[in-house]
C-alpha positions, -999 to +999 in steps of 0.1 A: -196+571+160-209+589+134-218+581+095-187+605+087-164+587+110-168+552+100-164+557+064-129+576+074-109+544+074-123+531+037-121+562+022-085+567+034-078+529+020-091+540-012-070+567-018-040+546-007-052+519-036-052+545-060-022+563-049-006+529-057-019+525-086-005+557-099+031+549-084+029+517-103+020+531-136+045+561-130+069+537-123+066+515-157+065+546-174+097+556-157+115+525-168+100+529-201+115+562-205+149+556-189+154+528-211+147+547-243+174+575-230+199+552-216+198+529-256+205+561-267+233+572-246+273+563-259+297+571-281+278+570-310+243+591-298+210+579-311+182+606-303+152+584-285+127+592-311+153+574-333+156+546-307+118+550-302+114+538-344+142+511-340+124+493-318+092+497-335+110+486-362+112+516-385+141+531-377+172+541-393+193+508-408+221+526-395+214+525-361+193+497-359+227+473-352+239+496-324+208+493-308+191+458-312+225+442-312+248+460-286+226+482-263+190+468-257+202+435-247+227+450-222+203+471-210+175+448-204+197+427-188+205+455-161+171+462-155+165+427-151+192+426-128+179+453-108+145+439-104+152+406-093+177+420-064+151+448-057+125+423-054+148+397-032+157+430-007+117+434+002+109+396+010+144+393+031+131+427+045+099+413+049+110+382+066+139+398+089+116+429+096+151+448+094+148+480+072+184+468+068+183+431+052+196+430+018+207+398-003+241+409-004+240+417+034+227+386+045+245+356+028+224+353-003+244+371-028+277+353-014+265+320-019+252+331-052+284+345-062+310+319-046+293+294-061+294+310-095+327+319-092+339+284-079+321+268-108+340+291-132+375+280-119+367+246-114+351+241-146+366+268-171+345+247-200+315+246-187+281+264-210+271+299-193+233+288-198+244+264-169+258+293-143+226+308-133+216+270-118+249+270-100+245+302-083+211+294-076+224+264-057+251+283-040+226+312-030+203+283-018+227+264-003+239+299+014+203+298+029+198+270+041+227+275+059+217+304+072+179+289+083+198+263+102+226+280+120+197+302+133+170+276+143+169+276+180+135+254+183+124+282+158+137+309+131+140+347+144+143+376+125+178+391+142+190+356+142+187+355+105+201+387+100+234+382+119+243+352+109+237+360+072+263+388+076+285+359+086+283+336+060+285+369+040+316+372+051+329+338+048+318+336+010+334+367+001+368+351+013+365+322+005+363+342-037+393+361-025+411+330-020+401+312-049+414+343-069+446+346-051+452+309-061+450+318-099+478+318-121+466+337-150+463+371-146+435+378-172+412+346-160+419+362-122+413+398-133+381+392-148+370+378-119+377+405-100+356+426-124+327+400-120+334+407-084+326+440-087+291+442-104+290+441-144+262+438-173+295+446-195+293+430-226+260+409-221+238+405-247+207+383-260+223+351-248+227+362-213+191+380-215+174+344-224+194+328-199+174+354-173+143+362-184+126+325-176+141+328-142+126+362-133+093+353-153+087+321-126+102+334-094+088+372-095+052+359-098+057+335-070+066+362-051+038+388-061+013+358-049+035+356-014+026+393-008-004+385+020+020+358+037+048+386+040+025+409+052+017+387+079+052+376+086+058+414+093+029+416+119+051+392+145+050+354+147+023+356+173+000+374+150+010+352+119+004+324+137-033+337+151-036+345+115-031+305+102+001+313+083+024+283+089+053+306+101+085+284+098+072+268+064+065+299+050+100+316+061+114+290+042+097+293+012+098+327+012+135+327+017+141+303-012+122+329-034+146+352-025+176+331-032+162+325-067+160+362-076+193+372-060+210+341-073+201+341-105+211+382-109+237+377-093+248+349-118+246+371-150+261+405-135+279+398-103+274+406-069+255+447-077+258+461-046+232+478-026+204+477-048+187+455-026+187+478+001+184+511-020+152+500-035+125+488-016+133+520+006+121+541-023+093+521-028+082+518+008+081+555+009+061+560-022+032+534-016+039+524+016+044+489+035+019+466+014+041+441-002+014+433-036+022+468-046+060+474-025+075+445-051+062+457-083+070+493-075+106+481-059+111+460-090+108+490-115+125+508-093+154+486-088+155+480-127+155+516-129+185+521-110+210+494-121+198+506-159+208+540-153+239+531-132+256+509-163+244+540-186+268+566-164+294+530-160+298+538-196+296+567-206+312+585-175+346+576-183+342+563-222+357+547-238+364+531-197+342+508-193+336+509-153+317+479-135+282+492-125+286+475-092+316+509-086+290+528-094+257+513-075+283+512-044+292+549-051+255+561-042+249+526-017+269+532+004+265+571+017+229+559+015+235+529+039+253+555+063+222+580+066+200+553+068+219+543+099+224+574+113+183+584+107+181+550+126+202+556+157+183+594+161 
């Protein structure tokens, strides 16, 4: 082999570092940029140099209400949203090695969201700083579930994976039927919005209700990025590799039960994100999972941000869930990924 030849393989995992690098810092500046445009977006338009000052604190009194007050906090809470299901759709990738695992494919978002909605019914009085910790529990509970139905003297990938479309399944009617057992039309109707995927009128309390959640759980995952990358190698090579397999399936899936629960508590069940996502990611800096969830996690923040922005203004002064409008570009995207698939 010559001198040339050998330093082939570290000069090509350079440039993949630094072609990471630059995704990354595209990406931030991305979500930077799309959440200047989208403040400014409505019926009452705010140019984003205007939007630029307000939030540097020199902008026009005028404006200043309509965007620290009714915009910003909205839309921080979509990209928030987006990032922590983005982020919970690469581990359960990750850990099912399915292209196709998604929280709200595989049980997580259900338990998540029939827990929250449950709570809701059950206990109309109840603070909202309290909801996140219930659909946490419920998206926990959903996967533990899930972990057990599939152990068979171990945890497989498929195994995970079908079953977690079935207690999908089960969770989503089980919310139909509380719903249907409603008597008041507005209480039941508002749940059906909730159903559907919403940021609609969230604001700073909702944001502070999120932002510890995603600022504990996101790192955790960021530092599981060498045990998922591992877990995607096979269990035999994990396993040479010292990774405790089934201890670290668990954590990892409790990680992403966190993220998906607690997004899924402040918006709703935001379909397809998940899936939508880490694909685009994957394809710009490949299958690395230190750089796959940062990138995925801008991404994802990306896309629910801009989503609520065209749920708004689309149809104004409609208001349409963002969830219609996620599943709108999902789900023709979950169709060509299946037919690239099968080819």
């Amino acid at each position: 082999m010559t001198a040339r030849a050998a330093l082939l393989p570290r000069r090509r995992a350079r440039g993949r570092r630094r072609r990471a690098r630059t995704v990354i810092a595209a990406s931030a500046l991305l979500s930077l940029a799309a959440l200047i445009l989208t403040v400014g977006l409505g019926e009452y338009p705010i140019a984003p140099a205007e939007v630029l000052l307000t939030l540097l604190g020199a902008g026009d009194p005028s404006s200043s209400f309509v965007v620290t007050e009714l915009r910003l906090p909205r839309a921080l809470v979509a990209f928030g949203v987006g990032a922590g299901l983005a982020a919970s759709g690469v581990i359960l990738q990750g850990l099912t090695r399915n292209a196709l695992a998604a929280p709200d494919l595989v049980g997580v978002s259900a338990g998540a969201h029939t827990a929250a909605v449950v709570v809701v019914v059950a206990l109309p009085d109840l603070p909202i700083a309290v909801l996140p910790a219930c659909a946490l529990a419920g998206a926990l509970l959903a996967s533990a579930l899930v972990y057990a139905l599939a152990w068979r003297g171990g945890s497989s990938p498929s195994r995970l994976l079908l079953i977690g479309v079935g207690i999908t399944t089960l969770g989503y009617a089980i919310v139909l039927g509380v719903i249907s057992s409603i008597d008041e039309l507005i209480h039941a109707s508002q749940l059906v919005t909730f159903m559907a995927g919403t940021v609609y009128g969230r604001g700073w309390h909702e944001l502070a209700t999120l932002v510890p959640w995603l600022a504990v759980l996101l790192p955790l995952a960021l530092l599981s990025a060498r045990q998922l990358d591992s877990l995607v190698l096979g269990d035999d090579t994990a396993g040479a590799l010292g990774l405790r397999i089934e201890a670290e399936r668990l954590r990892l899936l409790a990680i992403a039960a966190g993220l998906a629960g607690v997004a899924v508590a402040v918006a709703g069940p935001v379909g397809f994100v998940g899936l939508m996502a880490p694909h685009a990611a994957r394809r710009l800096v490949g299958a690395g999972h230190a750089t796959l969830l940062s990138t995925a996690a801008m991404l994802g923040g990306c896309l629910v941000l801009v989503a609520d922005a065209a749920a708004r203004t689309a149809f104004a002064p409609v208001d349409i869930p963002v969830g219609v409008v996620t599943a709108i570009i999902g789900a023709p995207y979950l169709v060509w990924l299946l037919s690239t698939r099968a080819r």
